[in-house]
C-alpha positions in Angstrom: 29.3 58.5 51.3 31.4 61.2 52.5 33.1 62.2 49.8 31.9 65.8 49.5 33.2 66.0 45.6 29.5 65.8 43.9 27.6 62.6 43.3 27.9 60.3 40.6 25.7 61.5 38.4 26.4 58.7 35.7 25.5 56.2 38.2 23.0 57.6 39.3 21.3 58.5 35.7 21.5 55.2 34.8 19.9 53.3 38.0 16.6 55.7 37.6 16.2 54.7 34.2 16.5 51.1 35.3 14.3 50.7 38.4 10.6 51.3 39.0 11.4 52.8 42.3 12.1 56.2 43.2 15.7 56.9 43.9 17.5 59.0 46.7 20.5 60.2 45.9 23.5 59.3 48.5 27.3 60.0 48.7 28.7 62.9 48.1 26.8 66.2 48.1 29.8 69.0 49.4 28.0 72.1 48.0 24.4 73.0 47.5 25.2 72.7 43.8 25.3 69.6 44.3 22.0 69.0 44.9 20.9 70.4 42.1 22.7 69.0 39.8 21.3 65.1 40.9 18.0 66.4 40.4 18.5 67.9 37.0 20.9 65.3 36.0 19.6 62.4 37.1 16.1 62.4 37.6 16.2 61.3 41.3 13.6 61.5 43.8 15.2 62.4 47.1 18.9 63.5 47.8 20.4 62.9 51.0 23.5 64.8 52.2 24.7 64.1 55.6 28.1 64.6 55.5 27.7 68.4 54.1 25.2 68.9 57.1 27.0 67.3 59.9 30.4 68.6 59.1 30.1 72.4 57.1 27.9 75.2 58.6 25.4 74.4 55.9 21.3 73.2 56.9 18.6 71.5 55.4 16.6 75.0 55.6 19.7 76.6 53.4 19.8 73.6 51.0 15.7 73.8 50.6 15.7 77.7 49.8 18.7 77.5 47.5 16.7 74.3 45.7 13.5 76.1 45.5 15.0 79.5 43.9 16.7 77.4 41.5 13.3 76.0 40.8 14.0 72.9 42.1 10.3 71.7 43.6 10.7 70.4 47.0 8.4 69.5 49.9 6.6 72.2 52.1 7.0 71.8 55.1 4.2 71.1 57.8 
């Protein structure tokens, strides 16, 4: 965690394809690319991006909007 270059999509590619359980992907989202890459890439469930939250000027509301006009299904929220 904390890197901020992009997650390891290899690694994570290959634990969905091995576990019954759905994955959230951790450790190193730095841009909102990043996010979509793990979903396309990797077929995970759930990111999670703290570091790129706590310490840019980004937001959960920015990363949702960029996700859901890259077509990227996410989670309305209630």
């Amino acid at each position: 965690e904390g890197t901020m270059k992009g997650y390891d999509l290899k690694l994570m590619s290959e634990l969905t394809k091995k576990v019954n359980v759905p994955v959230i992907a951790n450790g190193g989202c730095g841009k909102l690319h990043h996010l979509k890459e793990v979903f396309l890439n990797a077929e995970v469930q759930a990111v999670a991006g703290s570091s790129k939250f706590h310490f840019t000027d980004q937001s959960t509301i920015k990363a949702r909007s960029y996700l859901k006009v890259e077509g990227i299904d996410v989670r309305p929220i209630i």
